[in-house]
C-alpha positions in Angstrom: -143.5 -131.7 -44.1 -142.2 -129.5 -41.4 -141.2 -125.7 -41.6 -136.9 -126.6 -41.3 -137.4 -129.0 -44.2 -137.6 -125.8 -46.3 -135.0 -124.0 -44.4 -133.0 -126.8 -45.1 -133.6 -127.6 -48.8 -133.1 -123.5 -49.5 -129.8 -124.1 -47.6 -128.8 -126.7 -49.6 -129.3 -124.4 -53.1 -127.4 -121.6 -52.1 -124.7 -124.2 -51.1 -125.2 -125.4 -54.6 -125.0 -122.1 -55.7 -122.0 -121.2 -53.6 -119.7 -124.5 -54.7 -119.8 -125.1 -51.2 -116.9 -127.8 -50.7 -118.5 -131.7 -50.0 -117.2 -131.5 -46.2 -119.5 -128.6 -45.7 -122.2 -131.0 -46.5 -122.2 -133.1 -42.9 -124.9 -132.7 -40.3 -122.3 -130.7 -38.0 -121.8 -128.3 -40.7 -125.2 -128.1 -41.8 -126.3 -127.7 -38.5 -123.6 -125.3 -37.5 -125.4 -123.4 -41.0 -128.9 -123.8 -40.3 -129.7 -123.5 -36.2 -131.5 -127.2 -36.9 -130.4 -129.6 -34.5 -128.8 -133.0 -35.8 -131.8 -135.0 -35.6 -134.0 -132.6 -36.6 -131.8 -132.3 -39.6 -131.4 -136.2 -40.0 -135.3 -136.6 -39.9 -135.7 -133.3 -42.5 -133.2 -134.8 -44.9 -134.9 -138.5 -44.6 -138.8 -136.4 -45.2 -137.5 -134.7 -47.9 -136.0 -137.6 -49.6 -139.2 -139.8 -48.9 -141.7 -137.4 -50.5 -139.1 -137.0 -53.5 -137.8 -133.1 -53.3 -134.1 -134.5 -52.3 -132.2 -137.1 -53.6 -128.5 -137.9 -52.5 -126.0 -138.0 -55.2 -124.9 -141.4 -56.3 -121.1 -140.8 -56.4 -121.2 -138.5 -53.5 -123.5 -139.1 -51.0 -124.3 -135.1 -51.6 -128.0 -134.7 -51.0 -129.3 -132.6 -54.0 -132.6 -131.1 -54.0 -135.1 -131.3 -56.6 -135.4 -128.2 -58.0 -138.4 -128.5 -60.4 -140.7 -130.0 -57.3 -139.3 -127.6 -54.7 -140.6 -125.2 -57.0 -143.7 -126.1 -57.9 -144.3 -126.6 -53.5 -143.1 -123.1 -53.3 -145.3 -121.4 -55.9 -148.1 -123.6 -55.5 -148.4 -125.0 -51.8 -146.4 -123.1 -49.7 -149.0 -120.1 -48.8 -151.7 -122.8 -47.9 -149.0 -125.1 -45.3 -147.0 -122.5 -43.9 -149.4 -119.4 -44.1 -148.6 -116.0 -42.2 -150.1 -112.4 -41.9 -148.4 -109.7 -40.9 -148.5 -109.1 -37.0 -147.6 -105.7 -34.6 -144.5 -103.4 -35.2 -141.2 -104.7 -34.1 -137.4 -104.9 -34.9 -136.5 -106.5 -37.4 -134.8 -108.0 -40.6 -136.5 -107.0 -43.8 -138.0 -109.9 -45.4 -140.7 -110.2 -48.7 -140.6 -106.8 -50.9 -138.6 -104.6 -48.3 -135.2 -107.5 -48.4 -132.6 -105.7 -50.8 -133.5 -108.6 -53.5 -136.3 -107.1 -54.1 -135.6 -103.7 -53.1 -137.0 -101.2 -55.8 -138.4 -103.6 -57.8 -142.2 -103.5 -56.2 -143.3 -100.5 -54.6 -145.2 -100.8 -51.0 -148.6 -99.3 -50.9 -147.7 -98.2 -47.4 -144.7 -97.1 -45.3 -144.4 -100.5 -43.2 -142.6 -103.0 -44.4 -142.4 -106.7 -43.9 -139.6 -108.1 -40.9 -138.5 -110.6 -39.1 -138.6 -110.1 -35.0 -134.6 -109.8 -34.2 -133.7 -107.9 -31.5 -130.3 -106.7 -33.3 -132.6 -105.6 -36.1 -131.8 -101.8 -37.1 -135.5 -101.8 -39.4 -139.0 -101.3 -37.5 -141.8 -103.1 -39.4 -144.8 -105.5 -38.9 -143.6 -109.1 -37.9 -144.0 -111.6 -40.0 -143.1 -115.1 -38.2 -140.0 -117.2 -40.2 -140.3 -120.3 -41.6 -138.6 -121.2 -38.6 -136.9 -120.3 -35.6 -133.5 -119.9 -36.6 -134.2 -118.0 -39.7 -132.7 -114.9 -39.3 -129.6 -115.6 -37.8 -129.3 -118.6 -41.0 -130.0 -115.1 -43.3 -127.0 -112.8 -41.7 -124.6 -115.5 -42.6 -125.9 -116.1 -46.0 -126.9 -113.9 -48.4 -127.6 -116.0 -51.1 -130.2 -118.4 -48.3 -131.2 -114.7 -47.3 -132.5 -113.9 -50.8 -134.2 -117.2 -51.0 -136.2 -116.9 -47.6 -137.4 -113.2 -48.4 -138.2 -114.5 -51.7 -140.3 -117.2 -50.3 -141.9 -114.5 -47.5 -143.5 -112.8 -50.9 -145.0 -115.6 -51.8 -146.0 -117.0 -48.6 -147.9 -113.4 -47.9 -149.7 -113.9 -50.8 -149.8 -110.1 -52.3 -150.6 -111.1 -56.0 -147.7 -108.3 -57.3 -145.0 -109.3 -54.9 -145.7 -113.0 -55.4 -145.5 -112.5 -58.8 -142.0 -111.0 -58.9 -140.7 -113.0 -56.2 -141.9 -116.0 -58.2 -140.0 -115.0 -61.3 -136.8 -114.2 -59.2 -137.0 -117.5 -57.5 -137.6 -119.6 -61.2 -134.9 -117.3 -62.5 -131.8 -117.1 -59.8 -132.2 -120.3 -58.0 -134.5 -122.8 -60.0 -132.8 -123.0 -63.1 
């Protein structure tokens, strides 16, 4: 498993989500929505179809992810395969408990907050590096894949509180 394959499954619910149209579903488009190249995305899709989280839809061709696995990955595996610690002050996009889904809902024992380097960032905070490269520009197009990244930040920090909530937001908004 590779960090885009997540990118790319957490895509693929907010499309869900979204009723994204079935044309939207092509590797240009998911491409053009992600930042993963077309064989990067070809080989993600064929991983993540392999181990079981996606399956394509029968009738459509659609892949559709597997909610109940992703989830279990996310709450169980994820901090342990894709771990990260927040790094030196930078410019950023808020990610974990400072992105406005989980704005006010846990409060920070400290002023810094959790960002992703972007140097159009308007918020200072300690870095924390994306799931992958093309991350935060994915986010600003997306809210809904922006929620579910940040979400997946808490978790993948590993702050019992945050991972908590972020846990139950995730189960609750996307999983269901």
């Amino acid at each position: 498993m590779k960090s885009q394959d997540i990118l790319l499954m957490l895509k693929l619910i907010s499309m869900e989500k979204s009723g994204a149209p079935e044309a939207d579903y092509s590797v240009r488009q998911l491409e053009a929505f992600t930042g993963i190249s077309k064989s990067e995305l070809s080989a993600a899709l064929n991983r993540c179809i392999r181990v079981g989280l996606v399956a394509r839809d029968h009738q459509t061709g659609i892949p559709k992810v597997n909610r109940k696995a992703l989830l279990g990955f996310l709450l169980n595996g994820i901090r342990y395969v894709f771990p990260v610690k927040p790094a030196e002050l930078v410019r950023g996009t808020p990610t974990s408990f400072a992105a406005p889904v989980m704005e006010g809902k846990v409060m920070s024992a400290g002023d810094t907050i959790n960002v992703w380097p972007d140097a159009a960032g308007k918020t200072k905070g300690q870095a924390i590096a994306p799931l992958f490269k093309s991350v935060t520009t994915a986010a600003k197009a997306d809210p809904k894949l922006y929620e579910l990244l940040a979400l997946v930040d808490a978790v993948r920090i590993g702050n019992v509180r945050e991972a908590q909530l972020a846990a139950q937001l995730l189960e609750k908004e996307f999983f269901k």
